[in-house]
Structure formats: structure tokens, C-alpha cells
VODO-751907 format. One line per field, with one value per residue: residue number from 1; residue in one letter; x negated, y, z negated of N, C-alpha, C, O in turn. Coordinates in steps of 0.1 Angstrom, whole numbers, padded with zeros to 4 digits. Example, Ala and Ser with C-alpha at 12.3 -4.5 7.8 and 13.67 -1.06 7.14 Angstrom:
REM residues 2
num 1/2 .
residu a/s .
n.east -0132/-0128 .
n.north -0057/-0022 .
n.up -0078/-0071 .
ca.east -0123/-0137 .
ca.north -0045/-0011 .
ca.up -0078/-0071 .
c.east -0132/-0129 .
c.north -0033/0000 .
c.up -0078/-0079 .
o.east -0142/-0134 .
o.north -0033/0011 .
o.up -0085/-0080 .
//
This chain:
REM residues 82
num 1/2/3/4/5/6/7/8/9/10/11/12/13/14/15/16/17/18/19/20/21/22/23/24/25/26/27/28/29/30/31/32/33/34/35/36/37/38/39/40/41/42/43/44/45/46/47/48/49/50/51/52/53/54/55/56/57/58/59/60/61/62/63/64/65/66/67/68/69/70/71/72/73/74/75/76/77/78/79/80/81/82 .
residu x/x/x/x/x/x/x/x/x/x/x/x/x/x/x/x/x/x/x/x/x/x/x/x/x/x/x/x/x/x/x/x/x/x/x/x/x/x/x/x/x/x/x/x/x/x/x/x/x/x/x/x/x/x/x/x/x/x/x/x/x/x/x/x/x/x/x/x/x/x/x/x/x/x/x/x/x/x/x/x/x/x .
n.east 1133/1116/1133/1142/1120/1118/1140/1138/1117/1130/1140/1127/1113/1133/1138/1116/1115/1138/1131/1109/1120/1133/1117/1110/1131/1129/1113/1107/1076/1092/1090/1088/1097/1078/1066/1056/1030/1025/1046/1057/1055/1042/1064/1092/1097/1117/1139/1145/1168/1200/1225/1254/1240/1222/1183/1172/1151/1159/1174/1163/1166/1150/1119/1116/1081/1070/1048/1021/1002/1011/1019/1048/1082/1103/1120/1154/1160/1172/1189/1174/1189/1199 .
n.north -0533/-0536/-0542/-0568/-0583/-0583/-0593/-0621/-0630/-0627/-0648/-0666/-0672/-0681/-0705/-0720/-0721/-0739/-0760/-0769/-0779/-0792/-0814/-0819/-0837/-0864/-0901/-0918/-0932/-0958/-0965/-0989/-1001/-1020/-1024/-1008/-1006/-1008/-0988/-0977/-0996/-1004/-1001/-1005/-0984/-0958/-0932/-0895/-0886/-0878/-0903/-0923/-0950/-0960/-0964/-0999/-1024/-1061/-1066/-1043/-1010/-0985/-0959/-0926/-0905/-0870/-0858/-0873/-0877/-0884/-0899/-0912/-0920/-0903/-0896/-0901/-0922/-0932/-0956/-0959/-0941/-0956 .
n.up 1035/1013/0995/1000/0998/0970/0960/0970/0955/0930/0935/0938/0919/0898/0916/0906/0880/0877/0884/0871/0843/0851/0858/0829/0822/0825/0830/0806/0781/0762/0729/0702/0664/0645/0622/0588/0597/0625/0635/0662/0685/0721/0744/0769/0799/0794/0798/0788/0795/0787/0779/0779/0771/0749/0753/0752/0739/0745/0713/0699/0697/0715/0710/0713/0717/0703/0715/0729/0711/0688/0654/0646/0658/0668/0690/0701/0730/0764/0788/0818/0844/0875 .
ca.east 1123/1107/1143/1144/1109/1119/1152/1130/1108/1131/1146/1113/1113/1145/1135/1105/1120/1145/1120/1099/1129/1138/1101/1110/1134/1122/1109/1092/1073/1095/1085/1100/1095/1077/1068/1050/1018/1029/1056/1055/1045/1046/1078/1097/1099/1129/1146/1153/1180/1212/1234/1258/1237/1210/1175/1170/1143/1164/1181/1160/1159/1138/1123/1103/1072/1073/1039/1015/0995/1019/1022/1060/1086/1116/1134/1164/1156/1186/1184/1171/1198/1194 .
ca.north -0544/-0537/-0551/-0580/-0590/-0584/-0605/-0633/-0634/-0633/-0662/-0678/-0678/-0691/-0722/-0723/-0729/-0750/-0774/-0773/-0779/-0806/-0825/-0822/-0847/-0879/-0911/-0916/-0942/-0963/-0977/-0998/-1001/-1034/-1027/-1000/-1007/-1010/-0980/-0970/-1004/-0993/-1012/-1006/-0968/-0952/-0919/-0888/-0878/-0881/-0908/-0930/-0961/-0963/-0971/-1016/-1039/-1071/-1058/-1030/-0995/-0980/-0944/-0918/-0897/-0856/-0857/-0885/-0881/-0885/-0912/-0917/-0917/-0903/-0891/-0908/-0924/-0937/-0961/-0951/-0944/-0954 .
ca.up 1035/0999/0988/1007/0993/0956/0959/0972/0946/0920/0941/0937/0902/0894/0914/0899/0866/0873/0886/0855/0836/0857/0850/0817/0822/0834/0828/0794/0776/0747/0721/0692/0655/0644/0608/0584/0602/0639/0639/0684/0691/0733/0754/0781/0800/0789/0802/0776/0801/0774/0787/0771/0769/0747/0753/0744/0744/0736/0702/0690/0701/0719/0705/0719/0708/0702/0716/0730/0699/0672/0648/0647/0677/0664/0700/0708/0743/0769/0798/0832/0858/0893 .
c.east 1118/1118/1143/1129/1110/1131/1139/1120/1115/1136/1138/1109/1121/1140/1129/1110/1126/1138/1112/1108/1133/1128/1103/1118/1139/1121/1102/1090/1080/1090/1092/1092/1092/1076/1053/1039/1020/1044/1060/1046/1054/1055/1078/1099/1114/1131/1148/1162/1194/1222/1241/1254/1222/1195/1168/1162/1152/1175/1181/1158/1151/1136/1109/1092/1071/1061/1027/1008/1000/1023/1033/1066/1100/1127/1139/1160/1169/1177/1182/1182/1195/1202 .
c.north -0546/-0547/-0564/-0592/-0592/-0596/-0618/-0638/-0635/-0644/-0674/-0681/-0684/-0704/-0727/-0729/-0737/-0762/-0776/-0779/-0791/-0819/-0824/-0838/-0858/-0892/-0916/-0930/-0945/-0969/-0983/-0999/-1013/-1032/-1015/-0992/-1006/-0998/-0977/-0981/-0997/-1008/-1008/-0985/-0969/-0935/-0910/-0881/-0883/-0888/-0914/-0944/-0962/-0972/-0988/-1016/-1050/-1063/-1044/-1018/-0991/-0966/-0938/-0906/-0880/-0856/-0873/-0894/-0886/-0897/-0919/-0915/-0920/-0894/-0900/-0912/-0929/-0948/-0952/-0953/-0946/-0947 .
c.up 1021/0986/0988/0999/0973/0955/0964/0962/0934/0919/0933/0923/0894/0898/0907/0884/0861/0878/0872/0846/0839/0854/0838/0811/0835/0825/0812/0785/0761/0740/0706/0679/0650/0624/0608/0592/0618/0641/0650/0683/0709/0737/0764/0781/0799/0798/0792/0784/0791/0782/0773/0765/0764/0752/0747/0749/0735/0725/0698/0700/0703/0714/0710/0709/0713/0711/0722/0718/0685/0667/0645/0658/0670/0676/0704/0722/0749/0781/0810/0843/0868/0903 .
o.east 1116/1115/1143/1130/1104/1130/1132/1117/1109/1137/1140/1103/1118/1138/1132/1108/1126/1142/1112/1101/1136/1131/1093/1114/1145/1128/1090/1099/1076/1084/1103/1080/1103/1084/1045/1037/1010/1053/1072/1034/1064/1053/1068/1100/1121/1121/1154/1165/1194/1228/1237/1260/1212/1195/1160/1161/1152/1183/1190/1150/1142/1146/1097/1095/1071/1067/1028/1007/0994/1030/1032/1060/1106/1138/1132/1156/1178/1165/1187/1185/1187/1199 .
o.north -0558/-0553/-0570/-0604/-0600/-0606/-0622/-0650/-0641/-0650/-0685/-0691/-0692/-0714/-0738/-0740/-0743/-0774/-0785/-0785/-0800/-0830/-0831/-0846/-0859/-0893/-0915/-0937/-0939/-0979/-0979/-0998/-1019/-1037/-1013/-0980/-0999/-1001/-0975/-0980/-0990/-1019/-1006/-0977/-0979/-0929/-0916/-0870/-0895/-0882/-0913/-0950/-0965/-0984/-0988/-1012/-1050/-1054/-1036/-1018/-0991/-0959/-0941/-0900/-0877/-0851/-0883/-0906/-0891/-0905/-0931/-0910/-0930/-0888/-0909/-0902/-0931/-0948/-0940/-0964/-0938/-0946 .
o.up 1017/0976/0978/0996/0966/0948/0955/0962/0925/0908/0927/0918/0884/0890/0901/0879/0851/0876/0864/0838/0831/0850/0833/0803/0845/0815/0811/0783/0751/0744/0702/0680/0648/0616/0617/0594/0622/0650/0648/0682/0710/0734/0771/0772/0803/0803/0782/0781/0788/0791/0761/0757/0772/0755/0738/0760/0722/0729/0695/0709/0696/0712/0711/0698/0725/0721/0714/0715/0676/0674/0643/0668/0667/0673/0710/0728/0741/0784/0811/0849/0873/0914 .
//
């Protein structure tokens, strides 16, 4: 019995992680580079799941931010798969 409850729990931690891991990648807000002054103007949500097809608005690139707070937005973003 005292086995059975240890295997279960290390069960339960594995999932646990690969869920957290999995919310990591999602949905995320793009934004695009207008000039000096306007660096993350905000656009269209973007995906940071790594696909072959970059995140667009129109022409330009969409790019994501390290942080909500941060004043550049230098992660690569992709489109959202359905």
C-alpha cells in the first residue's frame, strides 16, 4: 500500500509539470515595431508555439515581449494553429 501511494504521487507530479509547461505555450499578445518612439505598438495575438509560419500583421512581423513590462519585444512569435 505505502508503494502504491508513492508511485501515485510521483505520477502526480509529472503531470503537474507537464501541464505547467504546456501553459507556457499558448496564445500571446503581438506587437509590431512602428518607430523609435512606438517600439510594441499592441496587434494581433500571436502563438510562441515554433511553427513554420511566422507571426503577420499585413507585412510586418509580429514580436513578443520577455515580460508584460518590458520596453522591447524581441520573441519571435508564429501563427496560431487551429
Amino acid at each position: 500500500m505505502p508503494l502504491a501511494v508513492m508511485v501515485l504521487g510521483v505520477a502526480g507530479a509529472f503531470i503537474t509539470t507537464s501541464m505547467s509547461s504546456t501553459k507556457a505555450l499558448a496564445n500571446v499578445q503581438g506587437y509590431r515595431f512602428v518607430s523609435q518612439a512606438d517600439p510594441c505598438h499592441l496587434d494581433l495575438m500571436c502563438s510562441n508555439v515554433v511553427t513554420a509560419n511566422v507571426c503577420t500583421s499585413g507585412s510586418n512581423q509580429l514580436w513578443g515581449k520577455t515580460n508584460p513590462s518590458a520596453a522591447t519585444c524581441q520573441i519571435p512569435l508564429y501563427k496560431i494553429q487551429n
